[in-house]
C-alpha positions as CSV (number, residue, x, y, z in Angstrom):
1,X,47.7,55.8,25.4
2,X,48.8,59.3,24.5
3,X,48.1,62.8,25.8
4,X,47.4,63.8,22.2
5,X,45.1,60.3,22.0
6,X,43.5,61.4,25.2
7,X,42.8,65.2,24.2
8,X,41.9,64.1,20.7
9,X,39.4,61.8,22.2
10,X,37.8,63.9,24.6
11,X,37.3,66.5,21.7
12,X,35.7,64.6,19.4
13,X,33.5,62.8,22.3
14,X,32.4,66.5,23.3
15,X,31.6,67.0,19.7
16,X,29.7,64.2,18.6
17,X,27.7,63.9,21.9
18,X,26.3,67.7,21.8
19,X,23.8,66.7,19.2
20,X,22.2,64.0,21.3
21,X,22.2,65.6,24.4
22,X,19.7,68.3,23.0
23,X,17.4,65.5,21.8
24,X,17.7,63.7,24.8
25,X,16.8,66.4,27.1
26,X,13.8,66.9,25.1
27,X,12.8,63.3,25.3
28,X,13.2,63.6,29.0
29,X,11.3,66.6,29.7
30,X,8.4,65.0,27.2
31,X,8.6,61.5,29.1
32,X,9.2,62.6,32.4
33,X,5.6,64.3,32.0
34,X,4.0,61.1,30.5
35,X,4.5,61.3,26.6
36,X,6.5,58.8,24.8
37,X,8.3,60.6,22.1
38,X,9.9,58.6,19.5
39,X,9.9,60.8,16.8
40,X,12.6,62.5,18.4
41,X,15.0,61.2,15.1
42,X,12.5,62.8,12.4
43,X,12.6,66.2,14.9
44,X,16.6,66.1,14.5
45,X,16.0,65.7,10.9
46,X,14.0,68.3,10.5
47,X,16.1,70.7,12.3
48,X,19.2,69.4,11.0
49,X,17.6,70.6,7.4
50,X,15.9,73.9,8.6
51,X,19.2,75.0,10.1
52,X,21.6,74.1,7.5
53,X,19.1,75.7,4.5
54,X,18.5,78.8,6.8
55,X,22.4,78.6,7.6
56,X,22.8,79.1,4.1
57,X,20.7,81.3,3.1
58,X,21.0,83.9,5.7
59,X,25.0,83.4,6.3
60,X,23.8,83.6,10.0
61,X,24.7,79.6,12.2
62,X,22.5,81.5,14.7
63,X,19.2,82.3,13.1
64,X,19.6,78.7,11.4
65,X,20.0,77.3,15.1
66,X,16.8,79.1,16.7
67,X,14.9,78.1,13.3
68,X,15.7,74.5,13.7
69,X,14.4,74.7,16.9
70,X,11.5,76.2,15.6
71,X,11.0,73.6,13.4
72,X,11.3,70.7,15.4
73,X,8.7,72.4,17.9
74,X,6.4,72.4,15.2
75,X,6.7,68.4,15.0
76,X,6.3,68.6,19.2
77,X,3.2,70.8,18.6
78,X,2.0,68.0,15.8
79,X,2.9,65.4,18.1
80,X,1.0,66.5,21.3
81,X,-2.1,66.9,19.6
82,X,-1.9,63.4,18.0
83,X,-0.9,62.0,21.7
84,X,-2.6,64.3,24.5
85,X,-5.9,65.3,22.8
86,X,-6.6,63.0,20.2
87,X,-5.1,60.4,22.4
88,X,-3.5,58.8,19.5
89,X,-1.2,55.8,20.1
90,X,2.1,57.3,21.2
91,X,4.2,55.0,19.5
92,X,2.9,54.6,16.4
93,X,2.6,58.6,16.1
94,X,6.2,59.0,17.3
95,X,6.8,56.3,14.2
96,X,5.2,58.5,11.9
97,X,7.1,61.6,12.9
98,X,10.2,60.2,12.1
99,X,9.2,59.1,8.8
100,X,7.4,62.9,8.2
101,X,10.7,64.2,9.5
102,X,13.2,63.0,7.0
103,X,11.0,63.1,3.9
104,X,10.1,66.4,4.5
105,X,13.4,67.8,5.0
106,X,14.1,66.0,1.2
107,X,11.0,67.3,-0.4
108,X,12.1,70.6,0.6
109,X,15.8,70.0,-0.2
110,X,14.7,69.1,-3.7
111,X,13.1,72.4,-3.4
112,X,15.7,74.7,-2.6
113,X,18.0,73.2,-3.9
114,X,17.7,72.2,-7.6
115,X,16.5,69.1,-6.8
116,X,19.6,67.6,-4.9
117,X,18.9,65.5,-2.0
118,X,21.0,67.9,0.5
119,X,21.7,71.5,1.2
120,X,24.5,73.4,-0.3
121,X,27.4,73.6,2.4
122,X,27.2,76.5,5.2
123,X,30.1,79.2,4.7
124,X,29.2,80.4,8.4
125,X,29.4,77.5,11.1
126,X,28.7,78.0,14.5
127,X,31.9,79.6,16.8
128,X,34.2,77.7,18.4
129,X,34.6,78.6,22.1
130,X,37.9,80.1,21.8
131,X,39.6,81.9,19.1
132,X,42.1,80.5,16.5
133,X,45.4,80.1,18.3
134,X,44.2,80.3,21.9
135,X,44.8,76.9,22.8
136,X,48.1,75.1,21.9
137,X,49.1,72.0,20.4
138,X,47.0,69.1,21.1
139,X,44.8,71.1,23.5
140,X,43.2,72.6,20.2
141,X,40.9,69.5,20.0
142,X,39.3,70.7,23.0
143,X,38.1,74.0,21.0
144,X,34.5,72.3,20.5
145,X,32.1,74.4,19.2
146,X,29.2,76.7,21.5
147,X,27.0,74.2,21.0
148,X,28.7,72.2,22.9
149,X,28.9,74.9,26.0
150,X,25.0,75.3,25.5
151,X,24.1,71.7,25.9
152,X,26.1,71.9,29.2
153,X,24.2,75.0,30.1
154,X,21.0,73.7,29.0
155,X,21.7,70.1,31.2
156,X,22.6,71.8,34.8
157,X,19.1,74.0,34.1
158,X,17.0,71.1,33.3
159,X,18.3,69.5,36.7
160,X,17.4,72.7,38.7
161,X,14.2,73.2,37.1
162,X,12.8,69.3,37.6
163,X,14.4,69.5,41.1
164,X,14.3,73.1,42.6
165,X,10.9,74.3,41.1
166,X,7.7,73.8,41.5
167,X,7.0,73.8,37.8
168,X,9.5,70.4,37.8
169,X,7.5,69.0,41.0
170,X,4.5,69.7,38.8
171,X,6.0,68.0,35.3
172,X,7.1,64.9,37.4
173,X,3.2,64.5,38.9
174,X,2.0,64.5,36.1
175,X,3.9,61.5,34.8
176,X,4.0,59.9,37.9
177,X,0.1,60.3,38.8
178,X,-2.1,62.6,36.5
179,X,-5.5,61.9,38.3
180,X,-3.4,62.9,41.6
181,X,-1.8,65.9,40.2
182,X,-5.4,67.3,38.6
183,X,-7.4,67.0,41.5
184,X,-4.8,69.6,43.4
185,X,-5.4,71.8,40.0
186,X,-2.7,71.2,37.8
187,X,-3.6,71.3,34.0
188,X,-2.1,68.2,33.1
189,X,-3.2,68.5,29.2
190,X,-1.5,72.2,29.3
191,X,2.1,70.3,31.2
192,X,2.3,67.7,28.8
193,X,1.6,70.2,25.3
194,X,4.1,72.4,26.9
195,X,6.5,69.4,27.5
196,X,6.2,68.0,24.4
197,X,6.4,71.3,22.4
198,X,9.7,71.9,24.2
199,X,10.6,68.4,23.3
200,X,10.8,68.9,20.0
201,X,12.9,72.5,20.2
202,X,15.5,70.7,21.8
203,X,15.5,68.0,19.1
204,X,15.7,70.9,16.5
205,X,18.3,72.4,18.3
206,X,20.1,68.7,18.4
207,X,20.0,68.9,14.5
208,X,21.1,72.2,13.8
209,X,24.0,71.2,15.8
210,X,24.9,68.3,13.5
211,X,24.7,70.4,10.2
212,X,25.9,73.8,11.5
213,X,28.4,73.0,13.3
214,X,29.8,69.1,12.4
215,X,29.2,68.7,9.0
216,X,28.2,72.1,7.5
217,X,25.5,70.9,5.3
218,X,22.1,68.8,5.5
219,X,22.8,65.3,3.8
220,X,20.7,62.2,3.9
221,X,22.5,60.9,6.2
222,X,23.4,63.1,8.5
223,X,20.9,62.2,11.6
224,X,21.8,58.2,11.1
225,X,20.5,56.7,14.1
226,X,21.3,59.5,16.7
227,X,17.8,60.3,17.7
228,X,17.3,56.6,18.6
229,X,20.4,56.6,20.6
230,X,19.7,59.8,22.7
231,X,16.2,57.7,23.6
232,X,18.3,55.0,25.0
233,X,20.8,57.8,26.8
234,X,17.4,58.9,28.4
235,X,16.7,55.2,29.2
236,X,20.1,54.5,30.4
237,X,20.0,57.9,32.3
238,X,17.3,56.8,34.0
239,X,14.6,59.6,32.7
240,X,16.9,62.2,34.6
241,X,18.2,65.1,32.9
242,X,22.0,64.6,34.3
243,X,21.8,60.3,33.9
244,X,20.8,61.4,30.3
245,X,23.6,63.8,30.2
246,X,26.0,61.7,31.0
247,X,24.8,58.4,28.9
248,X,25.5,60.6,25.9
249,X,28.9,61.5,26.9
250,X,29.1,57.9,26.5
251,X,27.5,57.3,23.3
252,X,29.9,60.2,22.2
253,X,32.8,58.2,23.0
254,X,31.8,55.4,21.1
255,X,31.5,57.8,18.2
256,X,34.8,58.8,18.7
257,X,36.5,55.6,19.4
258,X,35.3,55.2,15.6
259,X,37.2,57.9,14.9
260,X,40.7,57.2,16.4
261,X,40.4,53.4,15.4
262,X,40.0,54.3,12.1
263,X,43.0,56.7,11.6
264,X,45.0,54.2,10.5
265,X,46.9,53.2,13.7
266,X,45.0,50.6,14.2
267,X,44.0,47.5,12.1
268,X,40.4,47.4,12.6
269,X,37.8,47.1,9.2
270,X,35.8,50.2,8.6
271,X,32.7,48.1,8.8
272,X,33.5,47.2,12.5
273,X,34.0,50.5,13.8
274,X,30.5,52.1,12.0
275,X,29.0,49.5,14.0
276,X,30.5,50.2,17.5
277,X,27.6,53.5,18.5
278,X,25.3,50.7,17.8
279,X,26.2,48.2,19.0
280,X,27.1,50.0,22.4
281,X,23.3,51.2,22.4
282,X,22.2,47.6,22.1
283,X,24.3,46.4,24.5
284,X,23.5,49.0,27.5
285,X,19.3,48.7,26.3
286,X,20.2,44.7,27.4
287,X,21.9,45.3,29.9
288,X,19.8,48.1,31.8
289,X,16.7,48.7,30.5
290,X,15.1,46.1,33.1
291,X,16.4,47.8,36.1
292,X,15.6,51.4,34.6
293,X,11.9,52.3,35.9
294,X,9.8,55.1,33.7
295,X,7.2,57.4,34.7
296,X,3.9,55.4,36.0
297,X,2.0,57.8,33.5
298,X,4.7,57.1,30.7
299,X,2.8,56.4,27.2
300,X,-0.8,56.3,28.8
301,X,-3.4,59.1,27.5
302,X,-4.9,61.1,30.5
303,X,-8.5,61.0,30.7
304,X,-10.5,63.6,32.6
305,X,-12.0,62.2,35.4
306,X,-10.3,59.0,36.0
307,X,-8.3,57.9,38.5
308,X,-5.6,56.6,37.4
């Protein structure tokens, strides 16, 4: 294989995995504390629409960004209600945020939008991290965008806060042993809001990186499957904020194996590579999922009082 190959690959792995490593640290953070979140795919969605329309209409990829984020806290704020205090089956609400999620962001596409089913294209991406012309040759396909510098930033901070603070001693009681960590005062209903809130941020934020800085516009299709994958990054990571990290560096690969394959140098049908994220995901969910262990507390609504 090539140095060009190599570089091109690494780009586009860098790329394609920023999106999901914002989702999947918000599906840690919200796990870790004892909420299943599978509605992490309608959060992307609606952020990937919220920052694309605001994008647009603002010419600002940075106030789009933050207001994804908004927006998919919203769903987190929708989502710990349902699951903390009205003790609402967490799956079944996380199933209904991802259906909420993409049919809203298509209700209010239709909106804005002259009723077409995605946004008109952004004229103002995100930056790259250097400028035009600062790296060479075939070293330009390592120019990924800031989001991709923020995800890394965003990574090493969630493994010093659930490991250097008390805050993250806290958030991984309360998952592990709620009863335990409300008798020495910790408000576990206030942890896991907070948690979850967050959790939905950073699944905004893992949308507005799609369609701000990707593909420059909100489409249908634009979240297809990459909420589900971060969830099995977090399980393949191990519900840590670096083993989820890294499991979406290598869901990212797949993506861009896709990519290369399907430049023409190789003979392998179109239909075969869109299947390879996929089928990757399945693969490491059957190959690891029985020796990954979750929280104790993971999915089970915290009654005051009891002891478990």
């Amino acid at each position: 294989m090539s140095t060009d190959t190599i570089l091109l690959l690494l780009g586009i792995t860098l790329m394609y995995s920023t999106p999901m490593v914002f989702a999947a640290q918000g599906s840690v953070i919200s796990e870790v504390s004892g909420v299943v979140n599978l509605g992490i795919e309608g959060m992307m969605t609606i952020g990937a629409f919220t920052g694309a329309a605001v994008g647009y209409f603002s010419g600002n990829p940075w106030l789009g960004f933050i207001c994804a984020g908004v927006a998919g806290a919203f769903f987190g704020l929708a989502h710990a209600f349902a699951s903390v205090t009205c003790k609402a089956d967490q799956t079944v609400c996380g199933i209904a945020m991802n259906l909420i999620g993409p049919g809203l962001a298509l209700f209010l596409s239709r909106v804005f939008f002259e009723g077409a089913t995605q946004t008109q294209p952004v004229t103002n991406k995100i930056p790259k991290l250097f400028p035009s012309g600062f790296l060479k040759g075939s070293y330009a396909n390592l120019n990924v965008d800031m989001t991709t510098l923020l995800a890394l930033i965003l990574s090493i901070a969630m493994v010093i806060i659930f490991y250097r603070t008390t805050w993250g001693l806290h958030l991984r009681a309360v998952g592990e042993h709620p009863a335990a960590a409300d008798t020495l005062g910790i408000n576990v209903y206030k942890v896991r809001y907070i948690c979850v809130i967050i959790s939905g941020l950073f699944a905004g934020f893992g949308g507005a990186a799609m369609t701000l800085a990707i593909v420059p516009q909100f489409m249908p299709t634009a979240i297809s499957g990459q909420g589900f994958i971060a969830i099995a990054a977090v399980i393949f990571g191990k519900w840590t904020p670096h083993g989820a990290y890294f499991a979406c560096l290598l869901f990212g690969f797949a993506q861009a194996l896709t990519v290369v394959l399907g430049g023409g140098r190789f003979a392998v049908p179109s239909e075969i590579l869109a299947m390879l994220p996929y089928v990757l995901t399945i693969l490491i969910l059957i190959l690891f999922v029985g020796r990954a262990h979750a929280p104790k507390a993971n999915g089970v609504p915290y009654n005051k009082g009891s002891r478990v």
